[in-house]
N, C-alpha and C positions, 0 to 999 in steps of 0.2 A: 504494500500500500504506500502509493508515494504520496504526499501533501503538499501543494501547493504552497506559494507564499502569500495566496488570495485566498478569499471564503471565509469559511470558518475558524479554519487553522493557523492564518498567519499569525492570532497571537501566540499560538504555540511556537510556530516557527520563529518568531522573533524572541522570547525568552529562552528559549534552549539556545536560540545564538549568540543571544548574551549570557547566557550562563555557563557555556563553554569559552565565548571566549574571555570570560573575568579567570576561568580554571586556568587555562594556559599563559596567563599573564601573572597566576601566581599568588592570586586573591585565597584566601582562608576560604573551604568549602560554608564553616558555620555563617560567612558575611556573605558568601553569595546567594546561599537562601534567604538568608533575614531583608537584606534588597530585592530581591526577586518577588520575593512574598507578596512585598510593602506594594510593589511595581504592580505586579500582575494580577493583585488580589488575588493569589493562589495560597493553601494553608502549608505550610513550612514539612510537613509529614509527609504532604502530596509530591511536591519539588524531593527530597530525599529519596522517595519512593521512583519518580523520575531519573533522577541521575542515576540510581540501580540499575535502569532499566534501558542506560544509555548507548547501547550496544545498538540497538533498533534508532538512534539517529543521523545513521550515515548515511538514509536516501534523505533526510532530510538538511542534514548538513554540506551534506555529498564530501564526506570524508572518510575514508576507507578504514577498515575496522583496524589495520595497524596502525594509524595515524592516533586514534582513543589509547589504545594503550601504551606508546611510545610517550604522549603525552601525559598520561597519568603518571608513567614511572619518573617524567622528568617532573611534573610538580611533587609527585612524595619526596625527591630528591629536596627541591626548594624546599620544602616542609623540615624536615630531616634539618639543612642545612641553617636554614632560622632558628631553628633548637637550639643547634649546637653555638650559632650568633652568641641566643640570651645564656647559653651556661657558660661563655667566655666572661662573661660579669658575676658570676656565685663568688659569694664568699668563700667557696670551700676550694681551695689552692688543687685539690685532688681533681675535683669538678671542671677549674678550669683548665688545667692540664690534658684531660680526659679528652674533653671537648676539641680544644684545639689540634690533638691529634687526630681524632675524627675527622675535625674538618681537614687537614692536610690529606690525610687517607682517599678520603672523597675526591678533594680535588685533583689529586696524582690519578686516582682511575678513572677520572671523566675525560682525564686530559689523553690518558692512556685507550680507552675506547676513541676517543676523536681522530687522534692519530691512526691505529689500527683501520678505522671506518674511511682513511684517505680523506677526513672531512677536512682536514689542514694540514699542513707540512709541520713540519717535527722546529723549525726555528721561532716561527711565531710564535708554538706553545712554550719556546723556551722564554720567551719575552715574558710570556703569560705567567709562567712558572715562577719568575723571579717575581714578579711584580707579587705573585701569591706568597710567596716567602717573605718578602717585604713586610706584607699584613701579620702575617704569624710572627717575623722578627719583634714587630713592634709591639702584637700583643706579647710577647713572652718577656717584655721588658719590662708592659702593663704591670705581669705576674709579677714579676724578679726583683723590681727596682733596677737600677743602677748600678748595681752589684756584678760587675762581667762572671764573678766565680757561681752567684747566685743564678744567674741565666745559664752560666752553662752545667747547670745541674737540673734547671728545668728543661733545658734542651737534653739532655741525657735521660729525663725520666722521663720524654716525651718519648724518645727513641726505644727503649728497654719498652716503653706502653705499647707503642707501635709494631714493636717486632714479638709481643706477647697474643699479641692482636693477631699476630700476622699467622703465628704457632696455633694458635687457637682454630683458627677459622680452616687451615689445615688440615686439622685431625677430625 
């Protein structure tokens, strides 16, 4: 059944195309209901129930059912990656340690899938790479203070975290 962007259905078609695309822009699914809701006078259970059910909107989006999932796994990735943002600010020195390796983890295999996918050549990620180092140098100074011995001890329990991580995920 295909639906038209006329009739009856164009308000469907026009909130599902806004509500995919606030998803791939990386909007929080709990805001894109609560706007949607407000928008379309639709009840917030109905839209959840919807996005469920969003596999059936690729004649109406005309996007191919890898394209839903490629894009879901890249906003859990955003999601994921926002987390790991707000636990680079915890109190708990363990916390932000934690976090920040994560987030380098992440960023080495996204860079490392892009490459592999020929999506870019291997020097631009290098640009890319440093500039991401940069961020992490800076938070771990955040962490460390001032202290070169104190940073390279967080840099060291980042690494030991990282290659424990790495043992882990191995076995």
């Amino acid at each position: 059944m295909t639906y038209g962007n006329e009739g009856p259905h164009k308000g469907l078609v026009n909130r599902r195309t806004e509500f995919y695309t606030r998803w791939i822009s990386g909007e929080a699914l709990k805001d894109i209901v609560r706007t949607c809701a407000g928008k379309y006078k639709v009840k917030e259970t109905a839209l959840y129930v919807d996005w469920n059910r969003r596999d059936t909107w690729g004649i109406v989006l005309a996007e191919p059912e890898e394209t839903f999932v490629v894009q879901d796994h890249l906003q859990e990735v955003r999601q994921i990656k926002a987390g790991l943002w707000r636990d680079t600010e915890s109190n708990d020195p363990k916390v932000r340690i934690a976090a920040f390796s994560k987030l380098a983890d992440i960023t080495f295999k996204q860079l490392e899938a892009n490459q592999a996918l020929g999506r870019v050549h291997r020097e631009p990620m290098r640009v890319q790479l440093e500039e991401e180092v940069d961020k992490l140098y800076e938070a771990v100074k955040t962490v460390a203070g001032p202290d070169k011995k104190t940073q390279k001890m967080v840099v060291r329990a980042l690494m030991e975290y990282q290659h424990a991580s790495d043992d882990a995920s191995q076995n």
